[in-house]
ZALUMLUM-131463 format. One record per residue (C-alpha): residue number from 1; residue in one letter; x, y, z. Coordinates in pm, whole numbers. Example, Ala and Ser with C-alpha at 12.3 -4.5 7.8 and 13.67 -1.06 7.14 Angstrom:
BEGIN
+-----+------+--------+--------+--------+
! seq ! type !     c1 !     c2 !     c3 !
+-----+------+--------+--------+--------+
!   1 !    A !   1230 !   -450 !    780 !
!   2 !    S !   1367 !   -106 !    714 !
+-----+------+--------+--------+--------+
//
This chain:
BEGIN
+-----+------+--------+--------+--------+
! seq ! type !     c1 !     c2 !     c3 !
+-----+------+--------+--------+--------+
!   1 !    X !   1074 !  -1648 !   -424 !
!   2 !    X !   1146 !  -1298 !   -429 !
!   3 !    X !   1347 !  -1094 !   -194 !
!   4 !    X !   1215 !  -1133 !    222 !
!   5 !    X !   1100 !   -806 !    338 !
!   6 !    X !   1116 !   -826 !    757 !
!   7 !    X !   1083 !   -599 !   1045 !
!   8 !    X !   1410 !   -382 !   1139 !
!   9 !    X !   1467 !   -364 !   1476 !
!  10 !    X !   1209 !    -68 !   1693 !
!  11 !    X !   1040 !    -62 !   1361 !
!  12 !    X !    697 !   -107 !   1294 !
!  13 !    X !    357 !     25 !   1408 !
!  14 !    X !     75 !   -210 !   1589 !
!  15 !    X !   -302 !   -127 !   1474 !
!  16 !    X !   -567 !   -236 !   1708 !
!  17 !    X !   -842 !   -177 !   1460 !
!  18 !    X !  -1019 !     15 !   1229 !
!  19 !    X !  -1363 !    146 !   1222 !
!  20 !    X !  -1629 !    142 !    920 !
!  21 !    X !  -1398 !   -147 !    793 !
!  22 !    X !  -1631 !   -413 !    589 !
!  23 !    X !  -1504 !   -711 !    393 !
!  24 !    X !  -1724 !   -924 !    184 !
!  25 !    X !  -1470 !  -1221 !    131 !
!  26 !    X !  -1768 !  -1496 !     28 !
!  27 !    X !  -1597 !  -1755 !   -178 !
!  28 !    X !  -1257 !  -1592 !   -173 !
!  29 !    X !  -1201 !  -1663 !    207 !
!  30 !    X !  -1339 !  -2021 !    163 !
!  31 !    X !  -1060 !  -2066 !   -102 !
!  32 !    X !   -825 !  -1906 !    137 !
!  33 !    X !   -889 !  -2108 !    423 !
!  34 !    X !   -852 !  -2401 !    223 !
!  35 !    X !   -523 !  -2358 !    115 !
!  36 !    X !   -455 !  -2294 !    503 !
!  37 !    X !   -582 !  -2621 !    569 !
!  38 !    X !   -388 !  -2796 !    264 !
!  39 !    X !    -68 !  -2623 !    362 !
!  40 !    X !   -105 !  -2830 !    734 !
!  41 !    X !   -117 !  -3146 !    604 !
!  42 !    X !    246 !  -3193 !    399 !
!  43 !    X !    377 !  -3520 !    542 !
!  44 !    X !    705 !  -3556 !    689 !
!  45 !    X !    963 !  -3620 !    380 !
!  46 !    X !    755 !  -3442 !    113 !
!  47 !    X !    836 !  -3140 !    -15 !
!  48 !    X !    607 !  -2829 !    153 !
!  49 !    X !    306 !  -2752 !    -48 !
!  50 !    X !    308 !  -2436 !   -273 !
!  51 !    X !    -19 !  -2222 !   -242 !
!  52 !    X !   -163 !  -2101 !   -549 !
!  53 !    X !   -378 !  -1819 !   -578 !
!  54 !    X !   -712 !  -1871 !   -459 !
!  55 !    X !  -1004 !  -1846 !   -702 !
!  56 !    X !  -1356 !  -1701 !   -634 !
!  57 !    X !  -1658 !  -1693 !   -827 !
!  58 !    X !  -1799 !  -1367 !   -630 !
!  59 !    X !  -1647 !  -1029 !   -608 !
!  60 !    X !  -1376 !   -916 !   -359 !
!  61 !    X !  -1508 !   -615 !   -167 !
!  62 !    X !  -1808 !   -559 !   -412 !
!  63 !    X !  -1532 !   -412 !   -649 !
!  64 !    X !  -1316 !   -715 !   -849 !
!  65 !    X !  -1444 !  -1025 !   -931 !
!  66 !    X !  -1278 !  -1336 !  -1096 !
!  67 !    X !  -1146 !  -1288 !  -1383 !
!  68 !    X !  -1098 !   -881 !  -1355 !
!  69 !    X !   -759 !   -911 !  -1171 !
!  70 !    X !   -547 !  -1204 !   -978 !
!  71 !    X !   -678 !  -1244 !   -675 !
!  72 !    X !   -408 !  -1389 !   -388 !
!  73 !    X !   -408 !  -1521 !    -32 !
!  74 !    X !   -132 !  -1290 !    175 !
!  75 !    X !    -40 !  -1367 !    552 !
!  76 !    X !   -318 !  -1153 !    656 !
!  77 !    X !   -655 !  -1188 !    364 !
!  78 !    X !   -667 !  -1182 !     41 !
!  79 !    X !   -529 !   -931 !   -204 !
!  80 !    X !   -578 !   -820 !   -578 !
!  81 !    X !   -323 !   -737 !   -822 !
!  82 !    X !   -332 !   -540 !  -1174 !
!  83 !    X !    -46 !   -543 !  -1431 !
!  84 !    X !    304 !   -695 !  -1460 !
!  85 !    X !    629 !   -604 !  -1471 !
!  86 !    X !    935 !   -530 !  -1266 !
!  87 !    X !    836 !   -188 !  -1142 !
!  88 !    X !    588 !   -241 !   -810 !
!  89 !    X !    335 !     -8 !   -657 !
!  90 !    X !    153 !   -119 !   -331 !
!  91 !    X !   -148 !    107 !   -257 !
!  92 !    X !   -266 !    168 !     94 !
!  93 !    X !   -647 !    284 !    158 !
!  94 !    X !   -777 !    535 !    368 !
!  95 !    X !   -959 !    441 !    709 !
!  96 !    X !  -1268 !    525 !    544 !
!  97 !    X !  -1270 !    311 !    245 !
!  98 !    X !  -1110 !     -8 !    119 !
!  99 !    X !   -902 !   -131 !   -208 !
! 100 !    X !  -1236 !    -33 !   -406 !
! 101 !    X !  -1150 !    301 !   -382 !
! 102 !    X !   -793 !    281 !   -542 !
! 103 !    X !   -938 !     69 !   -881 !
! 104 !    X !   -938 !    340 !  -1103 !
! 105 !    X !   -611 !    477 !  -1017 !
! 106 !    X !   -467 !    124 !   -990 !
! 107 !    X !   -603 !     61 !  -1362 !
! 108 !    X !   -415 !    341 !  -1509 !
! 109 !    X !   -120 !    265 !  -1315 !
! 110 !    X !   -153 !    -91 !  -1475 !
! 111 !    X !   -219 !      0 !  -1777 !
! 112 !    X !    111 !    217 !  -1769 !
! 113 !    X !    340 !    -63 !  -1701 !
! 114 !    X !    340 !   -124 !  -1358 !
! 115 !    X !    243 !   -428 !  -1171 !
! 116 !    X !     13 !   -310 !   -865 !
! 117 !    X !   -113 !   -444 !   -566 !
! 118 !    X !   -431 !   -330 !   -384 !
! 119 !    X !   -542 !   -498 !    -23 !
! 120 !    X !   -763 !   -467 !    285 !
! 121 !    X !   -525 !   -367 !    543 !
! 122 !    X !   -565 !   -406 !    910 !
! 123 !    X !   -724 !   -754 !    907 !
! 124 !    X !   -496 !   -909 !   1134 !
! 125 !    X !   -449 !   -562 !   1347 !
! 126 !    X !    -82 !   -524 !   1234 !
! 127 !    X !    -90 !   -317 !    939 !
! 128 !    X !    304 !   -278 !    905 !
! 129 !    X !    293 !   -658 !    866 !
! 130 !    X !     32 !   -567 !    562 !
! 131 !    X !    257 !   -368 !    385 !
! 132 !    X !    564 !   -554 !    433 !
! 133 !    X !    364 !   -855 !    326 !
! 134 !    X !    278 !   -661 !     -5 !
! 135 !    X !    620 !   -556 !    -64 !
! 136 !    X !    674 !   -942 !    -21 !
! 137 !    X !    419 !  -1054 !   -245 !
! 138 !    X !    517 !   -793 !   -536 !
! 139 !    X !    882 !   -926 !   -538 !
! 140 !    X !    764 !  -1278 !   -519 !
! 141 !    X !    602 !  -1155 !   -863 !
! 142 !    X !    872 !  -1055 !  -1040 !
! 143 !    X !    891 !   -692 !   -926 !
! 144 !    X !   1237 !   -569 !   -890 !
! 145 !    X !   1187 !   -213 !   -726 !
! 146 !    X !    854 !   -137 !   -498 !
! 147 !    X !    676 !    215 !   -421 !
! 148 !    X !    490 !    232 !   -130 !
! 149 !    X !    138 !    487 !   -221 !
! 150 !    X !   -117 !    534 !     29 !
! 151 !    X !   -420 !    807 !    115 !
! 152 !    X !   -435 !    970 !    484 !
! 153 !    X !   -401 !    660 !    710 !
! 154 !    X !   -219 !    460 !    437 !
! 155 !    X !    -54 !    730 !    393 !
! 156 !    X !     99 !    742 !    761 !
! 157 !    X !    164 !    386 !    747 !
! 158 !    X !    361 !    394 !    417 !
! 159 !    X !    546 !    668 !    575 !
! 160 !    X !    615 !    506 !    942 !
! 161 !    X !    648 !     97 !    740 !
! 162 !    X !    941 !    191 !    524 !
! 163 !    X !   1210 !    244 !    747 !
! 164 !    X !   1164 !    -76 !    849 !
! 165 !    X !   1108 !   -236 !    507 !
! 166 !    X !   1453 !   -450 !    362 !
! 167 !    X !   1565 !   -490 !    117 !
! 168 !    X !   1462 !    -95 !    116 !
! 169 !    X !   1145 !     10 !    -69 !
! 170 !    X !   1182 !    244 !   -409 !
! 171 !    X !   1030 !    536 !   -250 !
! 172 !    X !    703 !    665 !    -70 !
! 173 !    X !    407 !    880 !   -232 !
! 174 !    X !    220 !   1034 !     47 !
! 175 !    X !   -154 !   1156 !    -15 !
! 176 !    X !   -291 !   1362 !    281 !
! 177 !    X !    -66 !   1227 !    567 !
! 178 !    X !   -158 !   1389 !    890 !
! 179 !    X !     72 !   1409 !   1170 !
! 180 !    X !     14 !   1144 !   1379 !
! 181 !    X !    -70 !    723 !   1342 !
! 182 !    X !   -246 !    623 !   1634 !
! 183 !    X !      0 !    775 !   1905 !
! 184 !    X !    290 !    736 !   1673 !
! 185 !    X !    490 !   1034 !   1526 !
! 186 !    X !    521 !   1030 !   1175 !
! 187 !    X !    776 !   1337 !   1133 !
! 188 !    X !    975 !   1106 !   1384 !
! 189 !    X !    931 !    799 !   1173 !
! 190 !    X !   1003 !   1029 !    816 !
! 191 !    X !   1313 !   1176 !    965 !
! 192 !    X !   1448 !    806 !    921 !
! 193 !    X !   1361 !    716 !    552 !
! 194 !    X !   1671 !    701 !    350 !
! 195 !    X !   1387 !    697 !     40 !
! 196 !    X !   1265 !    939 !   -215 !
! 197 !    X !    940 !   1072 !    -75 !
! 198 !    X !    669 !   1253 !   -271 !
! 199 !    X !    423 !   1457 !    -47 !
! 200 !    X !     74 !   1517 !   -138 !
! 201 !    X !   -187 !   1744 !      6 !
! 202 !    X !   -455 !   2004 !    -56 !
! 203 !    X !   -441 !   2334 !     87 !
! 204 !    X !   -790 !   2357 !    277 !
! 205 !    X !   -739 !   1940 !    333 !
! 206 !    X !  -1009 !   1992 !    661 !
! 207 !    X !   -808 !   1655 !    840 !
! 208 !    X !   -489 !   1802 !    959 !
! 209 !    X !   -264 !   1742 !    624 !
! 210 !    X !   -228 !   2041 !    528 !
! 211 !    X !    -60 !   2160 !    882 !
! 212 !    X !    138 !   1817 !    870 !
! 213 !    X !    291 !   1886 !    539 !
! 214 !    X !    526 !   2118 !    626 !
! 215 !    X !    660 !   1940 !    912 !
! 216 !    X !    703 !   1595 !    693 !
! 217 !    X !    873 !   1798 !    436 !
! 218 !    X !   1134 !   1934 !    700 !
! 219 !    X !   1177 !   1564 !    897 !
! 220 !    X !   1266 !   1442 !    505 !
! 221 !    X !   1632 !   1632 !    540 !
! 222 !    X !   1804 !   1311 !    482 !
! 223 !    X !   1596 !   1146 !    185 !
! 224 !    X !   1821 !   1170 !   -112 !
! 225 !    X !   1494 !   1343 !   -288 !
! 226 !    X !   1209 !   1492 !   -103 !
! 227 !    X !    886 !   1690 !   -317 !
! 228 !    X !    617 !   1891 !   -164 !
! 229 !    X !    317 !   1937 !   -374 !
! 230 !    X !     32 !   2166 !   -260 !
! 231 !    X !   -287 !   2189 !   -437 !
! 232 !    X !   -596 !   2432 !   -441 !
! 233 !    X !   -884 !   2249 !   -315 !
! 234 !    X !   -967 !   2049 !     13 !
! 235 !    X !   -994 !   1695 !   -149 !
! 236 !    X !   -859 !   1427 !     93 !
! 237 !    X !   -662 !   1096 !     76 !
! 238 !    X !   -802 !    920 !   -275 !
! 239 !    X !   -993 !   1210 !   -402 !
! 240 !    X !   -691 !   1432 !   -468 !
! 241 !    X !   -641 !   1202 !   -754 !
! 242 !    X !   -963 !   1313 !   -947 !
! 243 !    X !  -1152 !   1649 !   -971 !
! 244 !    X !   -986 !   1987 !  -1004 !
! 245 !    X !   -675 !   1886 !   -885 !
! 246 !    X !   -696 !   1550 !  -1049 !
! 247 !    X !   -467 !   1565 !  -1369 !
! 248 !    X !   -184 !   1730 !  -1144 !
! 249 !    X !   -182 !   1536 !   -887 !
! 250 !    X !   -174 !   1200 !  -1117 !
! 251 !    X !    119 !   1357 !  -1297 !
! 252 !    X !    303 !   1393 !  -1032 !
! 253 !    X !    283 !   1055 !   -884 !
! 254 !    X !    300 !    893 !  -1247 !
! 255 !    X !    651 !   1100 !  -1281 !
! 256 !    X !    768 !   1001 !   -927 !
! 257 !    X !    700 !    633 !  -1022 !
! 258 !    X !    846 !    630 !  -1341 !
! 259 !    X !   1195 !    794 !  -1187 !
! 260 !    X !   1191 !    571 !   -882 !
! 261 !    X !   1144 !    230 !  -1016 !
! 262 !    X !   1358 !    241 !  -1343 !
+-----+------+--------+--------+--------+
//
């Protein structure tokens, strides 16, 4: 088992939900449930039961079936993840959308060396236990070092989850962070990161980001390496990764990785 990664002390941030959130588990949350129940029954004197990686025959989310990725049972619902290696990358949806949305950018990340996890965050309300559960999972995978990268409300949490993150996270990349996560401060939260951070936003970004940015780049005085990039355009969250802005923006995060998690 890989390093623990566990709630510091004041840290963490308590979702109560998310809107337009939709998970087609099928099969997948059979297989989960049944290792649940098989984990229950270890008699006393045998050694506890290790949990393999459930199996399903339909697709996760509409998006990854069996066979296109490994598909895992976290704390919290099942997960997918691309790649291997040492070098980590957990990737944190938008409210709007779930790990479908990151496939393409998790494939090239994959296919670049590094081993990345994508998830449904929020099922069990607590979405800094998601994260921390990822950064969990990724170690207990062989990853050595671990990026956090998330879009708007992923973004926040990435931000606001990895102060409280140990062993300490590799850095955060930030993709149209707005100011606040429901009630929290996230300028408050980023003034505490000891991390490298990579900001992300557009200049027209029509949610707030763009106003935020500024603010989050100030709060990261103490970050042994802060970046601020600002892009033409008003693509949000996920979508700053393709279009106009798309080959920019993907070099930038690609070079942040590959500097953070040698």
């Amino acid at each position: 088992m890989g390093p623990a990664s566990r709630r510091a002390v004041g840290g963490g941030v308590t979702m109560a939900g998310r809107t337009g959130f939709t998970v087609r588990l099928g099969g997948l949350l059979l297989a989960v449930l049944a290792l649940t129940a098989a984990c229950s029954t270890t008699r006393p004197g045998e050694p506890p039961a290790t949990t393999a990686a459930p199996t399903a025959s339909t697709a996760l989310d509409d998006c990854v079936g069996a066979g296109q990725a490994r598909l895992l049972a976290m704390p919290h619902g099942p997960a997918v993840v691309l790649g291997r290696g040492p070098a980590g990358v957990v990737l944190s949806n938008q409210s709007d959308r779930n790990l479908c949305g990151w496939l393409p950018f998790g494939r090239v990340l994959a296919a670049r060396g590094f081993q990345v996890l994508l998830y449904d965050y929020g099922i069990a309300g607590d979405l800094y236990d998601d994260i921390a559960a990822a950064v969990d999972e990724l170690h207990r995978l062989g990853a050595r070092r671990v990026v956090l990268l998330g879009a708007s409300e992923g973004a926040k949490a990435s931000l606001v989850a990895a102060g409280g993150i140990r062993p300490p996270v590799a850095g955060v990349v930030s993709l149209s962070a707005e100011r606040t996560l429901r009630g929290a401060d996230v300028p408050a939260a980023a003034a505490k990161l000891r991390v490298p951070v990579l900001l992300v936003t557009a200049r027209e970004d029509p949610y707030g980001s763009a106003d935020a940015a500024p603010d989050l780049y100030r709060a990261l005085a103490h970050a042994p390496s802060r970046q601020l990039l600002v892009v033409d355009g008003d693509a949000h969250g996920e979508d700053l990764l393709s279009g106009a802005s798309g080959r920019r923006v993907q070099a930038a995060v690609l070079g942040f990785l590959r500097r953070h998690t040698r």
